[in-house]
Z-matrix of the N, CA and C atoms (Angstrom, degrees):
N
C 1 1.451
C 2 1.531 1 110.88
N 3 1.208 2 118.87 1 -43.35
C 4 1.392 3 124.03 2 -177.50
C 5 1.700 4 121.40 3 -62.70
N 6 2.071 5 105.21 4 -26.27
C 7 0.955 6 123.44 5 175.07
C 8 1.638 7 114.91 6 -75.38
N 9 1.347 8 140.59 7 -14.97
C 10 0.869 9 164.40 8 78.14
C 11 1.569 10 120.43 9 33.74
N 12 1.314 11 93.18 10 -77.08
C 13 1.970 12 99.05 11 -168.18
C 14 1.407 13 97.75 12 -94.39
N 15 1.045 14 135.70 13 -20.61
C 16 1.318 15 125.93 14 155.86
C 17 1.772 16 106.62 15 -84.80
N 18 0.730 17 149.56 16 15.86
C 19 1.670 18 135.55 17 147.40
C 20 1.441 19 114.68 18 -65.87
N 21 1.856 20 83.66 19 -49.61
C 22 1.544 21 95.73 20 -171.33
C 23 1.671 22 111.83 21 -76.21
N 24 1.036 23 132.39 22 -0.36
C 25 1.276 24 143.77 23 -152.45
C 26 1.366 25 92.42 24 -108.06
N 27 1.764 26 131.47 25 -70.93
C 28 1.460 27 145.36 26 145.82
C 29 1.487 28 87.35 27 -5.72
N 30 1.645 29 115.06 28 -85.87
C 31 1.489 30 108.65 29 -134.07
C 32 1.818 31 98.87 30 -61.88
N 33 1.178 32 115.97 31 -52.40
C 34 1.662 33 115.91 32 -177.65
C 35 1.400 34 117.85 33 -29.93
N 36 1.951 35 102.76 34 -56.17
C 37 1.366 36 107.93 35 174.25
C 38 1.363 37 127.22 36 -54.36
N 39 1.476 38 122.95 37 -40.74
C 40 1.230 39 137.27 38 -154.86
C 41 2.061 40 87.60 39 -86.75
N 42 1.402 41 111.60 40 -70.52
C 43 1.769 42 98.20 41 172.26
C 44 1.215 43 138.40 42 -70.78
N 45 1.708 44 105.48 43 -4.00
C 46 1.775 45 95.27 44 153.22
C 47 1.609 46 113.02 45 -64.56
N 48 1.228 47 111.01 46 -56.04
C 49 1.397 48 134.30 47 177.67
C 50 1.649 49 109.54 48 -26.33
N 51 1.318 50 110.50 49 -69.81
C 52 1.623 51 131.27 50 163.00
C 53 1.550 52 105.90 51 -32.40
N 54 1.285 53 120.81 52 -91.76
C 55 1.324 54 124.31 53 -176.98
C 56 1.709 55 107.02 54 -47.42
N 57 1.217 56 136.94 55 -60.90
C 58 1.548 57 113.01 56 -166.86
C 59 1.741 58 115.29 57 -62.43
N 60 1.624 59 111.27 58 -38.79
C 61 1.202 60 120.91 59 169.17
C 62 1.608 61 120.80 60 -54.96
N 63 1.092 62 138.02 61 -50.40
C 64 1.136 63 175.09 62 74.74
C 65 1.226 64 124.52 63 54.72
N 66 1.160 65 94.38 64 -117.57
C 67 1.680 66 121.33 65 172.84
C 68 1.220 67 136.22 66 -17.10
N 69 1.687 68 87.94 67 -73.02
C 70 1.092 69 125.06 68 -175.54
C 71 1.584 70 135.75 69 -89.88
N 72 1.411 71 93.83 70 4.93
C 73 2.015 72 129.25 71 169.17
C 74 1.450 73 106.73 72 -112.66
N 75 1.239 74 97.35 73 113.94
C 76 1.413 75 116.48 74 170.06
C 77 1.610 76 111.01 75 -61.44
N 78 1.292 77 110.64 76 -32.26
C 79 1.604 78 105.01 77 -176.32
C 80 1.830 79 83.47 78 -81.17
N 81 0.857 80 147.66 79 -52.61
C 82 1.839 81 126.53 80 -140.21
C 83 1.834 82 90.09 81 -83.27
N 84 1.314 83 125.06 82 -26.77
C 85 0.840 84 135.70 83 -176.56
C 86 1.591 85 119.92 84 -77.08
N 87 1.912 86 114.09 85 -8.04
C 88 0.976 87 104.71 86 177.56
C 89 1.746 88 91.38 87 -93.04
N 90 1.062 89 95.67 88 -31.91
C 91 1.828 90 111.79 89 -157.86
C 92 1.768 91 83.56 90 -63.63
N 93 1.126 92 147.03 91 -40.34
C 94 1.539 93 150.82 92 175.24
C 95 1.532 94 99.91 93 -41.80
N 96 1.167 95 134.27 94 -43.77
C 97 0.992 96 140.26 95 -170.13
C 98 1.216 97 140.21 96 -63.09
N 99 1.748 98 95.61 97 -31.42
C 100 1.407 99 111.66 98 -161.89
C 101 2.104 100 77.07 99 -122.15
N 102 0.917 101 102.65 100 49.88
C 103 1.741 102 97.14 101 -171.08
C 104 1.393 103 88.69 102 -120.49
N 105 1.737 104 109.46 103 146.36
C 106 1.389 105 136.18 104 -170.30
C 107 1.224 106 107.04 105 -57.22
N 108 1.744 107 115.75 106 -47.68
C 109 1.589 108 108.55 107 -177.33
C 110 1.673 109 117.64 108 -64.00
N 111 1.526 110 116.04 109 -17.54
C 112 0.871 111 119.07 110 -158.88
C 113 1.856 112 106.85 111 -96.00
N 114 1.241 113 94.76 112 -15.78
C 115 1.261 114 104.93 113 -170.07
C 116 1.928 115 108.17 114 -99.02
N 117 1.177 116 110.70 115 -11.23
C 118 1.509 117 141.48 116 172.15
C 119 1.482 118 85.83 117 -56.31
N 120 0.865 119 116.15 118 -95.15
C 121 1.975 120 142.41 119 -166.60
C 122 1.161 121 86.27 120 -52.13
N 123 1.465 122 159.14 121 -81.19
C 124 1.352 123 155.75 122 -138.65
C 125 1.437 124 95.36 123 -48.19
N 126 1.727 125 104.34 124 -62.69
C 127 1.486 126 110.86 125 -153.36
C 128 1.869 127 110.48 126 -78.41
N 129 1.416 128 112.54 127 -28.60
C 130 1.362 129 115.68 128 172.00
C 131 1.297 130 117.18 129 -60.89
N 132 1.445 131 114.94 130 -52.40
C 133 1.763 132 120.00 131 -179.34
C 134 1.895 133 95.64 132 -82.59
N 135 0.759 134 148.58 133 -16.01
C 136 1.376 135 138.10 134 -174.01
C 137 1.582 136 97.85 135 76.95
N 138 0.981 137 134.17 136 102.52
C 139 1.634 138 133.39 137 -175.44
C 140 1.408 139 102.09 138 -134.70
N 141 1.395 140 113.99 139 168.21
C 142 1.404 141 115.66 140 176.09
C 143 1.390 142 100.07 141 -144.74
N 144 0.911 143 119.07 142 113.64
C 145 1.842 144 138.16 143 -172.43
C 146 1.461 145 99.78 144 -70.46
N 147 1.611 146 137.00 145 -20.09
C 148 1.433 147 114.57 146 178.33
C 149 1.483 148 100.16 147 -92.36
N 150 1.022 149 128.30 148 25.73
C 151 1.688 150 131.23 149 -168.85
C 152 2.372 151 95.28 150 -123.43
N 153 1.314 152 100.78 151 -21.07
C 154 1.296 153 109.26 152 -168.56
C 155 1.258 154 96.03 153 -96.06
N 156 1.396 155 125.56 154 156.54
C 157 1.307 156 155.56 155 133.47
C 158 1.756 157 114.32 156 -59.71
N 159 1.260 158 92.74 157 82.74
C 160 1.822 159 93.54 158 -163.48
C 161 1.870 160 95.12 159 -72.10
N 162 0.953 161 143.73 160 0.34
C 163 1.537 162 141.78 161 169.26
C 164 1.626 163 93.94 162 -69.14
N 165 1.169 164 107.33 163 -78.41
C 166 1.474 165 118.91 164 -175.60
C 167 1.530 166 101.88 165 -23.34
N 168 1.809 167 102.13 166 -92.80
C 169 1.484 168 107.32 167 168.36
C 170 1.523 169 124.17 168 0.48
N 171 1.463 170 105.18 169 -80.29
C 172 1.802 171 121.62 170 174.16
C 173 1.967 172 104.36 171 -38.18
N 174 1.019 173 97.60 172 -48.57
C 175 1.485 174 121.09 173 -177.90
C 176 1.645 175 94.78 174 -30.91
N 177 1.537 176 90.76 175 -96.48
C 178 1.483 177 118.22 176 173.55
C 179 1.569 178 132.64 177 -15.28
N 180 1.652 179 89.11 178 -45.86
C 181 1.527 180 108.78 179 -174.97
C 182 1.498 181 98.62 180 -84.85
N 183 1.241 182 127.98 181 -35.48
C 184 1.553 183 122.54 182 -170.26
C 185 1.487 184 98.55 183 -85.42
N 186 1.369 185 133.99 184 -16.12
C 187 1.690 186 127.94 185 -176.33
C 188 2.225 187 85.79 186 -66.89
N 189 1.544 188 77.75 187 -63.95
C 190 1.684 189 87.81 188 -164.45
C 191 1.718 190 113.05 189 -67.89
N 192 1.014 191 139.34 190 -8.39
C 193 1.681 192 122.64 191 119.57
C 194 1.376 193 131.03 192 -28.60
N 195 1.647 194 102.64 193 -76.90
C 196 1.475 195 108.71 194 -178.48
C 197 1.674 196 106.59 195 -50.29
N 198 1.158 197 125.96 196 -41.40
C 199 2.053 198 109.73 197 -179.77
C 200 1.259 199 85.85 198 -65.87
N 201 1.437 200 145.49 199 -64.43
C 202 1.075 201 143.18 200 -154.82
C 203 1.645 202 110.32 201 -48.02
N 204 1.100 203 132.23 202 -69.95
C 205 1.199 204 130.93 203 167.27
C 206 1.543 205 128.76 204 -50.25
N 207 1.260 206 125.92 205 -30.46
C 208 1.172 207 141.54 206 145.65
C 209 1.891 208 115.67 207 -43.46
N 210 1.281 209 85.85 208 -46.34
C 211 1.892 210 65.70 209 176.22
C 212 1.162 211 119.36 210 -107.59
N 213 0.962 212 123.14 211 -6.24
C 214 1.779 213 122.28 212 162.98
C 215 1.751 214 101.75 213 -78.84
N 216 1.438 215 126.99 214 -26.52
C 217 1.411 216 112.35 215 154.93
C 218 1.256 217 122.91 216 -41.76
N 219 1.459 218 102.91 217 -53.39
C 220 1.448 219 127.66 218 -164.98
C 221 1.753 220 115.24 219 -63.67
N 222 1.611 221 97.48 220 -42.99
C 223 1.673 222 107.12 221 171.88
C 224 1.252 223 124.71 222 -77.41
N 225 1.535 224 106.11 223 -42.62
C 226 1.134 225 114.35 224 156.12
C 227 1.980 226 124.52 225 -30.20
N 228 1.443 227 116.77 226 -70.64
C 229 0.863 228 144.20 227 167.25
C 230 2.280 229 108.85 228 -27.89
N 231 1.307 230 80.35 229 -72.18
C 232 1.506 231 87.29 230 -174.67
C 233 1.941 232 106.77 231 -60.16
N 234 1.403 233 107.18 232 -32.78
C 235 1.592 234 91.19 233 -170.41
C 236 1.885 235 94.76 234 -79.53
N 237 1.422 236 99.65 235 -32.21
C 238 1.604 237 78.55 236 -179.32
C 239 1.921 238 115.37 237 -53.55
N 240 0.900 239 123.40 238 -61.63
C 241 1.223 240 124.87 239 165.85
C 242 1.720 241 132.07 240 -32.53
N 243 1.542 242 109.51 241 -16.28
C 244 1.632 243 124.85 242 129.81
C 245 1.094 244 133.26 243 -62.94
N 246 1.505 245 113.87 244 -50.18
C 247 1.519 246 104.83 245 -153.01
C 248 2.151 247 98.87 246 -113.36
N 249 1.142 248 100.43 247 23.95
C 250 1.786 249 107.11 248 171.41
C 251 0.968 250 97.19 249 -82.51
N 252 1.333 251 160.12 250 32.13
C 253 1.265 252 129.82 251 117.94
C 254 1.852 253 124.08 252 -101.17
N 255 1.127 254 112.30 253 10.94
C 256 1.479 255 134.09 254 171.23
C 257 1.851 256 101.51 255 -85.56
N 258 1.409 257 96.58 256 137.39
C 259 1.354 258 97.25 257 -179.49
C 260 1.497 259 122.94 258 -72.20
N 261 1.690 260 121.05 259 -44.75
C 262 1.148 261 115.72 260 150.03
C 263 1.678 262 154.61 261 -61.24
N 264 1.364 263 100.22 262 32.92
C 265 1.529 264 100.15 263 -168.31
C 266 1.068 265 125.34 264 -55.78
N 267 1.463 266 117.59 265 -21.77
C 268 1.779 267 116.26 266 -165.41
C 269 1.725 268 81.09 267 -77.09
N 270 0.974 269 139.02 268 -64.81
C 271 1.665 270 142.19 269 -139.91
C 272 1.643 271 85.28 270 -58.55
N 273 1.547 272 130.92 271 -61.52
C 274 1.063 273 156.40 272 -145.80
C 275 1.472 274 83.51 273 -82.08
N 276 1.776 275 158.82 274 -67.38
C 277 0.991 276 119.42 275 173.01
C 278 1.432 277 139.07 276 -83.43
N 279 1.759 278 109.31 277 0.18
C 280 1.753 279 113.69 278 152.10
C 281 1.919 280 103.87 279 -44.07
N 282 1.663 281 109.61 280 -59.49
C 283 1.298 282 98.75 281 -177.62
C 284 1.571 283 125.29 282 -39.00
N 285 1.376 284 96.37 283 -46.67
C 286 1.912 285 112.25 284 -163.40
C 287 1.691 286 81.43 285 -60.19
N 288 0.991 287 111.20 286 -64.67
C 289 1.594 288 119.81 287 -159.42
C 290 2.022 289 107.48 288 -45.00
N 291 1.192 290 110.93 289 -42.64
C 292 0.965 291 95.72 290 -155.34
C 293 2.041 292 95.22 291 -100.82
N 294 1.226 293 143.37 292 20.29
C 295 1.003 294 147.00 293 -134.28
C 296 1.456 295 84.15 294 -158.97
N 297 1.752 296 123.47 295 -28.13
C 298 1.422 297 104.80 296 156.78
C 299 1.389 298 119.50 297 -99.65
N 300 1.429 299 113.80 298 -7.99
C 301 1.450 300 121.01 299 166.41
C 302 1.652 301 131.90 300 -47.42
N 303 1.918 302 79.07 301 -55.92
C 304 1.980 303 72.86 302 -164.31
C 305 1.774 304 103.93 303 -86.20
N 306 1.399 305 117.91 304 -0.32
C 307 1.819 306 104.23 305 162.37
C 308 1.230 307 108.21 306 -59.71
N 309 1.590 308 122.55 307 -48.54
C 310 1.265 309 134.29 308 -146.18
C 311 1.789 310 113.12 309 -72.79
N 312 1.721 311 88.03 310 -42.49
C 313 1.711 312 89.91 311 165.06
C 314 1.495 313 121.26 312 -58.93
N 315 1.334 314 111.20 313 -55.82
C 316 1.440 315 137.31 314 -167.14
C 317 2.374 316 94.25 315 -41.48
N 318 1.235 317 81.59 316 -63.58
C 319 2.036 318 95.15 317 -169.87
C 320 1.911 319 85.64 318 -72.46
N 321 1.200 320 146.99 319 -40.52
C 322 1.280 321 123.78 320 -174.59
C 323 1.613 322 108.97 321 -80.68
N 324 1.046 323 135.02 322 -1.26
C 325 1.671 324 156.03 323 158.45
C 326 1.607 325 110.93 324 -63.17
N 327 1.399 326 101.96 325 -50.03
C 328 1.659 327 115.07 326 179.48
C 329 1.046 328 93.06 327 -77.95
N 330 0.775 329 153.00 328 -110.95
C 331 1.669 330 167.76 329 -170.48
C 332 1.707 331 101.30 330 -9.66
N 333 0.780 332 126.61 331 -56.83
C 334 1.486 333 133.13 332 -172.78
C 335 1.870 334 110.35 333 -68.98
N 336 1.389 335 100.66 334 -41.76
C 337 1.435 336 120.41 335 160.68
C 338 1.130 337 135.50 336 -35.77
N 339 1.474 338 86.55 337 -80.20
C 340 1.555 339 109.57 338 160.90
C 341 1.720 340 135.19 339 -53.83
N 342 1.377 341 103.02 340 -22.95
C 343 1.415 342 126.39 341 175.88
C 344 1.804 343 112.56 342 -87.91
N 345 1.549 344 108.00 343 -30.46
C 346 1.055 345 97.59 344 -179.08
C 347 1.947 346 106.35 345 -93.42
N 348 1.247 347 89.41 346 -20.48
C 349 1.736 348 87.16 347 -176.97
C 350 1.715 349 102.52 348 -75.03
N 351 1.372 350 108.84 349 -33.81
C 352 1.952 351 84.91 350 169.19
C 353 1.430 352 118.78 351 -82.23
N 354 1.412 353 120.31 352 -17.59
C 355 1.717 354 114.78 353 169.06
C 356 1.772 355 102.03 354 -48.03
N 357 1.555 356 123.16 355 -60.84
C 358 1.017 357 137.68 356 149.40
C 359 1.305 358 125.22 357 -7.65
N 360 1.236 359 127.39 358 -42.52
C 361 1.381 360 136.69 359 -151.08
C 362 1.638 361 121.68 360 29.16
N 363 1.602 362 81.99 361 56.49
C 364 1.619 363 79.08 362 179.22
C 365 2.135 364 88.94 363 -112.36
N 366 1.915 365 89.09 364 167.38
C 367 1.520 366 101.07 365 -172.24
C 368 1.751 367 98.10 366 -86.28
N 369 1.283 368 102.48 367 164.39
C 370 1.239 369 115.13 368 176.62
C 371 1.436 370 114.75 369 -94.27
């Protein structure tokens, strides 16, 4: 339960945070634009950003951060609470951490992709 109200607690903090920082600044919002993750998805799905609603976009990408960071808090969290009595835990949850990371990018890449290439109406 506790794992729970702190997910949800993470995720609020982490996408209020997003949107006022963010969002809602035209300068961080230009600099979003010309940003690696963003340019990842452009060039894989073939997209064209003057056809997009780049707010939205930014939008999208900062919802699916905030779960994203939220649950590797969250996993994070629970394996530490296993492995504290092992001497290496920090190394041992860099591992956890990063072994749930790069699936999580990889499927929130598709998804975002794929969503923007049918807003698009482009074929797959």
């Amino acid at each position: 339960m506790f794992e729970a109200i702190a997910w949800i607690g993470t995720f609020i903090i982490v996408y209020i945070s997003y949107e006022i920082f963010v969002i809602r600044k035209e300068r961080a919002l230009a600099i979003m634009k010309t940003s690696k993750e963003l340019d990842i998805i452009k060039t894989k799905y073939k997209l064209d950003y003057n056809k997009l609603d780049m707010r939205k976009v930014v939008r999208m990408v900062g919802f699916s951060n905030a779960i994203m960071i939220s649950t590797l808090v969250t996993i994070v969290s629970i394996v530490r609470t296993y492995l504290d009595n092992l001497l290496l835990w920090s190394l041992s949850i860099f591992a956890v951490g990063i072994i749930f990371l790069l699936p999580m990018l990889l499927i929130r890449n598709k998804i975002i992709g794929e969503r923007l290439r049918k807003q698009q109406g482009g074929k797959k």
